[in-house]
MMTF fields as JSON, N, C-alpha, C and O atoms, coordinates in Angstrom:
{
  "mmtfVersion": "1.0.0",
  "mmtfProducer": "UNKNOWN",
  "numBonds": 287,
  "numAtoms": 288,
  "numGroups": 72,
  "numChains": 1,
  "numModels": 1,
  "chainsPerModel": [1],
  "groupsPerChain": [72],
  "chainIdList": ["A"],
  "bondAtomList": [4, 2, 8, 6, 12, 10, 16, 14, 20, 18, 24, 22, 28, 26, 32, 30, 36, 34, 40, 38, 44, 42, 48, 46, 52, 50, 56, 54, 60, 58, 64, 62, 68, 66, 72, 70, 76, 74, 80, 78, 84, 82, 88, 86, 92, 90, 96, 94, 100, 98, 104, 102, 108, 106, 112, 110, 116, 114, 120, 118, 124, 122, 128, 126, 132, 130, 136, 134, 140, 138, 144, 142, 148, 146, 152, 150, 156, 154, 160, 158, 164, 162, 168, 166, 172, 170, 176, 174, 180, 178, 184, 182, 188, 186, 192, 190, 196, 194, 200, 198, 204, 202, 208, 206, 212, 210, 216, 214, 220, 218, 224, 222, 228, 226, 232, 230, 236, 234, 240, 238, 244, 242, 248, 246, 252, 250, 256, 254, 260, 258, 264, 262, 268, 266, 272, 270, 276, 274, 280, 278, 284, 282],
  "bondOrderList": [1, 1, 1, 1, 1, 1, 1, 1, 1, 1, 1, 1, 1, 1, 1, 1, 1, 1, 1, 1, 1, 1, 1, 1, 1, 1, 1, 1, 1, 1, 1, 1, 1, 1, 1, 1, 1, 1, 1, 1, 1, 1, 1, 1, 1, 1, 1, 1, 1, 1, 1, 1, 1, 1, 1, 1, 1, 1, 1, 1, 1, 1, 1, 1, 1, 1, 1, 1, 1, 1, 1],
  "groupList": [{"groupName": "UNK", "atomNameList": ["N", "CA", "C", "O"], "elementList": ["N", "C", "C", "O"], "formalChargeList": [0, 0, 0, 0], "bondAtomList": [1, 0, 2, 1, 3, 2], "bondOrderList": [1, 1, 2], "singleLetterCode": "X", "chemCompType": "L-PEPTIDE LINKING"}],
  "groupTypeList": [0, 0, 0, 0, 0, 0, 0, 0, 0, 0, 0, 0, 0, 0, 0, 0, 0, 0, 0, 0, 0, 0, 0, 0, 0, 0, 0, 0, 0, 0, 0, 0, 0, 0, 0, 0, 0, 0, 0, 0, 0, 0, 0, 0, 0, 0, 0, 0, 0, 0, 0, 0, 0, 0, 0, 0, 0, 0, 0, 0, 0, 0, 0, 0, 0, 0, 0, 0, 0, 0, 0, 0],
  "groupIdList": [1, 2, 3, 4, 5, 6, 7, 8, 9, 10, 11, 12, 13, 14, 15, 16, 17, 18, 19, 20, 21, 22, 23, 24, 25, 26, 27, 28, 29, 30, 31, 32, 33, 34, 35, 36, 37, 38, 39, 40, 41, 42, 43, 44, 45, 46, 47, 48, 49, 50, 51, 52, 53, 54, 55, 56, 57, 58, 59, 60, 61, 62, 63, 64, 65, 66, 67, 68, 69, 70, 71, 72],
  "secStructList": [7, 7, 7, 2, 2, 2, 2, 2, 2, 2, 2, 2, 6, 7, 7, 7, 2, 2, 2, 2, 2, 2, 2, 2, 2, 2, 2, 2, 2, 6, 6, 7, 7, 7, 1, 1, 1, 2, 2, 2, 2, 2, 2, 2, 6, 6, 2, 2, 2, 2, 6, 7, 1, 1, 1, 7, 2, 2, 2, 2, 2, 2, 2, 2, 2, 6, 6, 6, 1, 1, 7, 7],
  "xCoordList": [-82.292, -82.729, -81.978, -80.78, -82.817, -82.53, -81.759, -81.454, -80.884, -80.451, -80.486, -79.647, -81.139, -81.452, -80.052, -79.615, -79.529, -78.95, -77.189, -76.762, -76.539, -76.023, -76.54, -76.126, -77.462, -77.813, -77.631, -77.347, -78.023, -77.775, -76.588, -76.354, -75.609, -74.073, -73.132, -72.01, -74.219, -73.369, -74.142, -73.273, -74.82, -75.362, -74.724, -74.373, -74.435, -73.946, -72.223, -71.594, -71.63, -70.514, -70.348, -69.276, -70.82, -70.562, -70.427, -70.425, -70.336, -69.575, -70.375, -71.605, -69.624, -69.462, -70.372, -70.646, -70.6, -71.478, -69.722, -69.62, -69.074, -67.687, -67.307, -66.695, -67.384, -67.143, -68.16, -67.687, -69.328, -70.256, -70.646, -71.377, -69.78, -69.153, -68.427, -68.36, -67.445, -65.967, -66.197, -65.521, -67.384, -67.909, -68.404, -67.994, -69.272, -69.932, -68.811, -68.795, -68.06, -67.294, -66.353, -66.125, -65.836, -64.94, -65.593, -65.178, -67.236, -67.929, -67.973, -67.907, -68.069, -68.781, -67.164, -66.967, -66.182, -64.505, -64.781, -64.62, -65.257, -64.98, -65.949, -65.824, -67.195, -67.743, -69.523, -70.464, -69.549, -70.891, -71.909, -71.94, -72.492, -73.655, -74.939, -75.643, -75.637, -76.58, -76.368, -75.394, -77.166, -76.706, -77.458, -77.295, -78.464, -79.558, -79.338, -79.841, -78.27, -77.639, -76.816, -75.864, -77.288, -76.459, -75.416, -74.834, -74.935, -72.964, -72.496, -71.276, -73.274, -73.11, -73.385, -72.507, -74.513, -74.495, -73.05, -72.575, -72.918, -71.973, -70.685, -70.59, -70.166, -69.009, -68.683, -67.698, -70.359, -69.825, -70.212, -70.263, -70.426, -70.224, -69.771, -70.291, -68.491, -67.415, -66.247, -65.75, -65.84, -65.168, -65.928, -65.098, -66.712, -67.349, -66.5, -65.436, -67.304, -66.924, -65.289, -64.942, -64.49, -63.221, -62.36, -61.149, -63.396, -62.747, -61.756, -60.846, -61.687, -61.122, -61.501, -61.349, -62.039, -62.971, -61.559, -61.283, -60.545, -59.556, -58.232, -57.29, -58.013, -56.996, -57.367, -58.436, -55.885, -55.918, -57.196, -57.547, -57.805, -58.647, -58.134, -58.82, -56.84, -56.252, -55.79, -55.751, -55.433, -55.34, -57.024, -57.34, -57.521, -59.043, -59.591, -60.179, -59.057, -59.598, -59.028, -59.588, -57.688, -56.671, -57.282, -57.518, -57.627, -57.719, -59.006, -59.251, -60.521, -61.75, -60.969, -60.882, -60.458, -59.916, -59.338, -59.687, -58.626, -58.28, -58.8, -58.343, -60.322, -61.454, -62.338, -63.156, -62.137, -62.901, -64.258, -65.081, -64.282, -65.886, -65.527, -66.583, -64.83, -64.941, -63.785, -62.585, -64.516, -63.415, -61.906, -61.83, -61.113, -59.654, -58.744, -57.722],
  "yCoordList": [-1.035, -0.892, -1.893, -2.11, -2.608, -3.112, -3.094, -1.932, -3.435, -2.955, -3.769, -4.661, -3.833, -5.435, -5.656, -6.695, -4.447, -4.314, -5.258, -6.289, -4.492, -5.529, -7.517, -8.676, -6.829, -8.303, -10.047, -11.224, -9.148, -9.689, -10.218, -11.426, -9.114, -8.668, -9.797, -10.269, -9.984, -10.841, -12.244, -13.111, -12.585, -13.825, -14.274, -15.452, -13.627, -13.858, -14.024, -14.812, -13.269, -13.571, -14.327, -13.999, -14.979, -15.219, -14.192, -14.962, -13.088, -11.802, -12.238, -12.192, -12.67, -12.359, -11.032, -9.984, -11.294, -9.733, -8.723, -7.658, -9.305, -8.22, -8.19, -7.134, -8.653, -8.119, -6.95, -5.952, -7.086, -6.184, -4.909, -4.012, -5.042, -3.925, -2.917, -1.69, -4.639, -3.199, -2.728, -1.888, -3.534, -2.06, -0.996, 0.111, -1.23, 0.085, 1.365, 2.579, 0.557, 1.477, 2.66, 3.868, 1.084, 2.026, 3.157, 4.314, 2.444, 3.943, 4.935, 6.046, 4.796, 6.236, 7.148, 8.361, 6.007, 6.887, 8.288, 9.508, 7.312, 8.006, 8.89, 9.418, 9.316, 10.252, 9.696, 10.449, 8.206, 8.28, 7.587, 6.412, 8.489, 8.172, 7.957, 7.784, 7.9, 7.809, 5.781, 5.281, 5.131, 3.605, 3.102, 2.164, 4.241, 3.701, 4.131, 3.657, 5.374, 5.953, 5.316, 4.552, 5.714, 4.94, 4.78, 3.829, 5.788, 5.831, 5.112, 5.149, 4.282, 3.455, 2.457, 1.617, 2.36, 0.867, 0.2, -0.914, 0.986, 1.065, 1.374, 2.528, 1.364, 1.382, -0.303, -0.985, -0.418, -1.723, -3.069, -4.259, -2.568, -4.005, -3.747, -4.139, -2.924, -2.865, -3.637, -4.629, -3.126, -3.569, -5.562, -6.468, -5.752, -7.724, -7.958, -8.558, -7.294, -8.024, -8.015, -8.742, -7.191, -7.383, -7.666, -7.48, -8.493, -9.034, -8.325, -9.046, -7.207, -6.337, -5.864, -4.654, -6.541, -6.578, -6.701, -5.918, -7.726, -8.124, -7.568, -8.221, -6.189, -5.718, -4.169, -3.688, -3.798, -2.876, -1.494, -1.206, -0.715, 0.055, 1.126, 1.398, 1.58, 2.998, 2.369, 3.114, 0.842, 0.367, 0.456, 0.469, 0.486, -0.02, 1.777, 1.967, 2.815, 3.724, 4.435, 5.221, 3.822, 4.656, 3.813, 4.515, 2.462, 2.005, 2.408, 2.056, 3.235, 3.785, 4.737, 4.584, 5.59, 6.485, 6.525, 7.156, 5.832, 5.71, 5.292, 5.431, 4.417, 4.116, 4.823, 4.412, 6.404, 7.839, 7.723, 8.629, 6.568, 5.875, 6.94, 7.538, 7.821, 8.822, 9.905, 9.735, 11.17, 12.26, 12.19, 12.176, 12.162, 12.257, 13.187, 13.135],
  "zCoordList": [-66.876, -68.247, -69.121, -68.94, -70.238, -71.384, -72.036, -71.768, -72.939, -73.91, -74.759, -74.632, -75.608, -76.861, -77.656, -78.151, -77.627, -78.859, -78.298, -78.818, -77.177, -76.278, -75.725, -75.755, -75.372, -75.658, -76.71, -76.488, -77.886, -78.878, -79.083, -79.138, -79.231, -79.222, -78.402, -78.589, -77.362, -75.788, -76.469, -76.382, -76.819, -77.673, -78.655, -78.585, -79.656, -80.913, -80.708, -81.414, -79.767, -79.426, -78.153, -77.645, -77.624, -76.914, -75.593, -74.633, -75.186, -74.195, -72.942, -72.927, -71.879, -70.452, -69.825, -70.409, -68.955, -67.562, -68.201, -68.81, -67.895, -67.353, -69.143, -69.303, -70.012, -71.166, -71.71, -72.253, -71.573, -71.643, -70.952, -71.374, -69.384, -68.99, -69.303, -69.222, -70.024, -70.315, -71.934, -72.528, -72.499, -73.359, -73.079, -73.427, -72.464, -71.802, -71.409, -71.613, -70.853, -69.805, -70.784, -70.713, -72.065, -73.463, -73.819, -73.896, -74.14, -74.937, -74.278, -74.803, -73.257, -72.064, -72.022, -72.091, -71.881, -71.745, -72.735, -72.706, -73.53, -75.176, -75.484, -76.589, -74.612, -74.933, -75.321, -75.57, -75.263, -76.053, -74.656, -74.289, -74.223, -72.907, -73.169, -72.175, -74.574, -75.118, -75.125, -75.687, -74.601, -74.955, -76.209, -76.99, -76.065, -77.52, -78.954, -79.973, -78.785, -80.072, -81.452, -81.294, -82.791, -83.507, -83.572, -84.093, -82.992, -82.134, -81.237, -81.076, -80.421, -79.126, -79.967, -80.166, -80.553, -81.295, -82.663, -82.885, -83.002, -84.567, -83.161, -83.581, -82.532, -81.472, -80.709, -80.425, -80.608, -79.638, -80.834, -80.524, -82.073, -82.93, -83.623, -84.668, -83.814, -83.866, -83.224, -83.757, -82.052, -81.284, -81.197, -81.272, -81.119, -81.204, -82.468, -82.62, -83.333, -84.614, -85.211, -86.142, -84.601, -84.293, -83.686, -83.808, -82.466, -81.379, -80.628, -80.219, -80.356, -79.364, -78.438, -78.266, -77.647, -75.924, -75.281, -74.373, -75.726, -74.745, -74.824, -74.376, -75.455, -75.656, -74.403, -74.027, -74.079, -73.356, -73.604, -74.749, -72.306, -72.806, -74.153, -75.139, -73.879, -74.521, -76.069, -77.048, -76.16, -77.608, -78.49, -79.679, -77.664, -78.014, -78.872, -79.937, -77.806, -77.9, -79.347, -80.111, -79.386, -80.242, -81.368, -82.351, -81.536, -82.934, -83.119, -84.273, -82.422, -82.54, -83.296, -84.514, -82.787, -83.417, -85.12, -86.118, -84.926, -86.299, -87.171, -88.305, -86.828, -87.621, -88.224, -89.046, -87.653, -87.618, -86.4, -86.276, -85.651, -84.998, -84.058, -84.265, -83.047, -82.88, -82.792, -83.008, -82.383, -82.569, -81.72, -80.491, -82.353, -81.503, -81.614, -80.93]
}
């Protein structure tokens, strides 16, 4: 399956097969399994547009957190 919205995301930034993974992989840690949801979307262009693909998973999760993007 598709995902346009990744797609884009991996275009506009530039993101790698394995960067677009290790979004996937952040959101799902974190609770969001819906890939088409406005929570999966507003999560992973987030993390692009702040360029934090390349920081440890648990820094990644803790600064979601403190963004309110999800429950902690």
């Amino acid at each position: 399956m598709e995902n346009r919205h990744l797609i884009d995301l991996s275009i506009k930034y530039g993101l790698s097969s394995a960067d677009v993974s290790k979004l996937v992989s952040i959101v799902y840690q974190v609770g969001v399994h819906d890939m088409e949801s406005k929570e999966f979307r507003r999560i992973v262009t987030y993390l692009c547009e702040n360029k934090l693909i390349n920081i440890p998973p648990e820094e990644i999760i803790e600064e979601l957190k403190r963004k309110g993007l999800i429950n902690g």
